[in-house]
ROSE-714650 format. One record per residue (C-alpha): x, y, z. Coordinates in pm, whole numbers, padded with zeros to 5 digits, always signed. Layout:
N
XYZ...
***
This chain:
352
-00528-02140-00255-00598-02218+00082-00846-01972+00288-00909-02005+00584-01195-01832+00813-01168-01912+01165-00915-01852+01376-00895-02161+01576-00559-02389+01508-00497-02102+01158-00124-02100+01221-00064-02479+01215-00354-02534+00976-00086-02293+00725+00207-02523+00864+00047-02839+00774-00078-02705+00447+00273-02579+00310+00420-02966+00459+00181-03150+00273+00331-02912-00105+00685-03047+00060+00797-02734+00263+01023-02751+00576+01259-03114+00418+00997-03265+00209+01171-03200-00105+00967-02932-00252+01163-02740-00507+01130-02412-00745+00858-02320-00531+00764-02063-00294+00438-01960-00088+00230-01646-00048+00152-01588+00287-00117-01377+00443-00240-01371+00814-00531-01120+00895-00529-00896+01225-00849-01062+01267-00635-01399+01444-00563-01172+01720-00899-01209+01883-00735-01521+02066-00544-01270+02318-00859-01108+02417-00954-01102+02755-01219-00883+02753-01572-00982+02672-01641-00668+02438-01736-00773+02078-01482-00713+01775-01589-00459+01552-01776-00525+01241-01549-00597+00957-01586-00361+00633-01508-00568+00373-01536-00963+00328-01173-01117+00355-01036-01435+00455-00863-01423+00839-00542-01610+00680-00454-01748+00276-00159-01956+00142-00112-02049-00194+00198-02242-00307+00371-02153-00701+00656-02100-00890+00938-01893-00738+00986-01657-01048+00856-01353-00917+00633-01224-01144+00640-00844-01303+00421-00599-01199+00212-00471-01477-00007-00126-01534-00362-00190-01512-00632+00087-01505-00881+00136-01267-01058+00403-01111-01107+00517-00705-01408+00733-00616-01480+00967-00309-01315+00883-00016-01519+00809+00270-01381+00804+00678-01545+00577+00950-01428+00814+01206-01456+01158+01179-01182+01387+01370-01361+01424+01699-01448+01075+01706-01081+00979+01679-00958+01239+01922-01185+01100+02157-01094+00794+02120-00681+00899+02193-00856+01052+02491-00942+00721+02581-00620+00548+02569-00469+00789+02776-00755+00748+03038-00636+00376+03028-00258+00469+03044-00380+00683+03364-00551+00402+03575-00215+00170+03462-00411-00082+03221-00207-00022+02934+00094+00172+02830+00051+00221+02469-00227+00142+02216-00237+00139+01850-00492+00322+01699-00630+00286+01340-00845+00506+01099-01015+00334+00847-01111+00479+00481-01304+00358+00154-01380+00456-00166-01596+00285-00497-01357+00116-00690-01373+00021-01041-01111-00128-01282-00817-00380-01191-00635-00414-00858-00338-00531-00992-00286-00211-01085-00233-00054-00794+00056-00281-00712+00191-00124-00979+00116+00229-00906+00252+00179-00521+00607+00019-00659+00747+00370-00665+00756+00358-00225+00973+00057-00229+00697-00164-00048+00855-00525+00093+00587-00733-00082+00487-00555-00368+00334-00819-00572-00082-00819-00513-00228-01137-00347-00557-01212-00525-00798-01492-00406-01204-01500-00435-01345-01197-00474-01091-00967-00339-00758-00860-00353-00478-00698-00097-00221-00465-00212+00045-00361-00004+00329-00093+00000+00448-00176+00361+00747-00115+00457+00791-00274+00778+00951-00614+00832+00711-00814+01048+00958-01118+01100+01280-01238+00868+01366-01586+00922+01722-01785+00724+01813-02047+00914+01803-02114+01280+01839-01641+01262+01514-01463+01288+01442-01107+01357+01170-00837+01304+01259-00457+01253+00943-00271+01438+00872+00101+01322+00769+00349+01520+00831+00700+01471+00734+00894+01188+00762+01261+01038+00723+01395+00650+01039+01356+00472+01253+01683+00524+01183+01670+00929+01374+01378+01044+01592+01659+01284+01241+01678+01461+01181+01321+01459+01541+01260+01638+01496+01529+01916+01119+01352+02000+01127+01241+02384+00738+01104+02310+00849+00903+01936+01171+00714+02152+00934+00619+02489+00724+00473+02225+00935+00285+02013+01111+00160+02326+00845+00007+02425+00770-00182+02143+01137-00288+02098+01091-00429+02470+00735-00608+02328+00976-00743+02083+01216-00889+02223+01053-01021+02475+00824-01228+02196+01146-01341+02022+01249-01461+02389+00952-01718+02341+01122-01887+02034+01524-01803+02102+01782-01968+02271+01820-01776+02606+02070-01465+02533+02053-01477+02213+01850-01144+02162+02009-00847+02032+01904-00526+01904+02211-00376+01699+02067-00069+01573+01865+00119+01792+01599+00415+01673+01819+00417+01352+01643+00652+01082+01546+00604+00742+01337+00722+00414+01039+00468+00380+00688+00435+00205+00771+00852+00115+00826+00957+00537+01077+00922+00749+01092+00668+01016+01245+00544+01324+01345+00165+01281+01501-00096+01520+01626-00437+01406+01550-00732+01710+01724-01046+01660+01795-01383+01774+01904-01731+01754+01540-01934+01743+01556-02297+01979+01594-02614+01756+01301-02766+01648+01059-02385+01606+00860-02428+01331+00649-02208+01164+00303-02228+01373+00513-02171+01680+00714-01870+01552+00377-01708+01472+00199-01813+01766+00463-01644+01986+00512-01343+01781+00201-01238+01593-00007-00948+01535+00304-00784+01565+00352-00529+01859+00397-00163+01679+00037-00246+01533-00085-00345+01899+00118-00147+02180+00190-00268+02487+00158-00500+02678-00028-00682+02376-00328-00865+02523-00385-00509+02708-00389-00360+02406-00544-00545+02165-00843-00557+02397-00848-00140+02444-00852-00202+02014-01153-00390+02012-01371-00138+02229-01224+00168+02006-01174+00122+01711-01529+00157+01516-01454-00149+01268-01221-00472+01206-00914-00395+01039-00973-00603+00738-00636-00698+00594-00418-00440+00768-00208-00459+01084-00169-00871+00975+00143-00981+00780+00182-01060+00413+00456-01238+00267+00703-01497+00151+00766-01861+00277+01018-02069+00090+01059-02461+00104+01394-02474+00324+01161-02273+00574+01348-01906+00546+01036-01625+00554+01036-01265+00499+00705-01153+00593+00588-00752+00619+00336-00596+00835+00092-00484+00672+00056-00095+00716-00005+00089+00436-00221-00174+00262-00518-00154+00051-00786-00448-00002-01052-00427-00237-01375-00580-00307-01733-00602-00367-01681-00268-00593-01483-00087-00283-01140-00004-00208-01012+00011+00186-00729+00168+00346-00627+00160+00701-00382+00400+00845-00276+00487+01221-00038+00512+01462+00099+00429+01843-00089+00667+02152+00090+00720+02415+00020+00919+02785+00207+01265+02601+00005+01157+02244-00184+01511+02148-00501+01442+01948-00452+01638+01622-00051+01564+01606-00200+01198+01605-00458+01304+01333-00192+01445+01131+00022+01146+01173-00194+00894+01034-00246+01173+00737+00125+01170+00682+00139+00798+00647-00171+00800+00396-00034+01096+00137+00261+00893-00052+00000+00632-00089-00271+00809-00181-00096+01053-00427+00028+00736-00566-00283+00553-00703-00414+00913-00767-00658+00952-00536-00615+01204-00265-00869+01208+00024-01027+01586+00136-00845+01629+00479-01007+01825+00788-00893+02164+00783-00655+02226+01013-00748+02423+01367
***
């Protein structure tokens, strides 16, 4: 497996790595690769001088590993999660939503992403939680294991889709417990902010596409993922001859409902909030195949474990009308199908 720990030249250090196993017309055959890029490349679109937050567990910033293209099954495995612990309490977050909406106010940004971060002891195996999560339907359900740690992931959000000279990405944003998607539709605050991140979108597909090829067929559609309900826009083009994979990344990734908008605005407003790195969520995890087709998810609802701990990262998009506790709750809504799943519910804050 390849690991990589810098950031410098990661996306065409993966591209040369998959050409040299005979990916992209060098023959290669019965093969496919896992993919994984950490948030953590990112910290090339910073402006800002502000340090990045301390990462909570050790994890590579990107992996590839190249082997056979039978799938393999998901099998039961036990293990065992302790106490939940949060880096941010509730008043720590709210201030922090405060924040962003200071920033929207002086015109620096118009939407950030904002993550909580929980952990847990962990003993047993992690390949069983792949297992336990397959119920929610994740993209990538199969774990990706390397030295010492593990990610699990039971996203359900395409990061980008790629057969041919087609590629597209299918951004989230927008989310309510199953049984209130009437609410979700009637939201003036959930449709400013996924329009702006279909906007983000498009306009990084632009980077890669032949001009006017973009399209965006279903807008705000709804739909039943990861146990919630959703608001989900597919963005697609026609990429230029020649894009390869390091460029398709370079122009596209951390994907923008995990950044907000504009992105290098955003991801820099991350760096001074959020309390620590995001470890192996808000990056992609996926599939690359020879002929150079991809499906790759964003990693959202994703656990990582090592060193004896388990870590889950859950949040959501603040925008000028975002309201502290709804945010609060929203991130909580995202975390209960996953944490009922691998049986181990967190204690909430009671409700005020």
């Amino acid at each position: 497996m390849l690991e990589l720990h810098s950031p410098d030249g990661a996306f065409a250090a993966i591209e040369d790595y998959l050409r040299a196993a005979g990916f992209f017309g060098g023959g290669a055959e019965g093969v496919v690769a896992d993919v994984y890029l950490g948030y953590g490349l990112s910290g090339g679109l910073r402006r800002e001088t502000h340090p990045d937050p301390p990462e909570p567990c050790p994890l590579p910033l990107a992996a590839a590993r190249v082997r056979s293209d039978v799938e393999p099954g998901l099998r039961a495995a036990p293990f065992r999660i302790g106490e939940w612990t949060r880096t941010w309490n509730e008043d720590a977050y709210a201030d922090a939503v405060d924040a962003v909406k200071t920033a929207i106010e002086k015109g620096d940004v118009y939407q950030v992403n904002l993550v909580q971060h929980l952990s847990a002891a962990f003993e047993g195996d992690a390949e069983g939680l792949a297992e336990a999560l397959a119920g929610l339907r994740p993209l990538c359900p199969w774990p990706l294991i390397g030295d010492g740690w593990t990610i699990v992931s039971a996203s359900p959000e395409l990061f980008l889709g790629r057969r041919g000279e087609r590629v597209w990405t299918k951004p989230i944003k927008g989310t309510r417990p199953l049984g209130a998607a009437e609410d979700l539709r009637g939201s003036e605050k959930d449709a400013a902010e996924h329009v702006m991140i279909v906007d983000l979108e498009r306009n990084d597909l632009s980077r890669v596409c032949e001009p006017g090829s973009i399209r965006w067929p279903d807008l705000m559609a709804e739909h039943e993922l990861a146990g919630v309900a959703h608001l989900v826009t597919k963005v697609e083009g026609r990429l230029r001859p020649g894009v390869g994979l390091a460029e398709l990344l370079e122009a596209t990734f951390p994907g923008g409902s995990i950044t907000g908008a504009p992105k290098i605005s955003a991801v820099d407003h991350i760096a001074m909030l959020e309390p620590v790195g995001r470890g192996a969520s808000m990056g992609t995890l996926g599939r690359v195949w020879p002929n150079g087709d991809l499906e790759l998810a964003l990693t959202i609802r994703t656990f990582a474990v090592a060193e004896g701990r388990i870590h889950l990262w859950v949040g959501g998009g603040i925008v000028w009308d975002s309201e502290p506790l709804e945010e609060i709750e929203e991130s909580w809504v995202k975390a209960r199908p996953l944490l009922a799943a691998v049986g181990a519910p967190v204690e909430e804050p009671a409700a005020t």
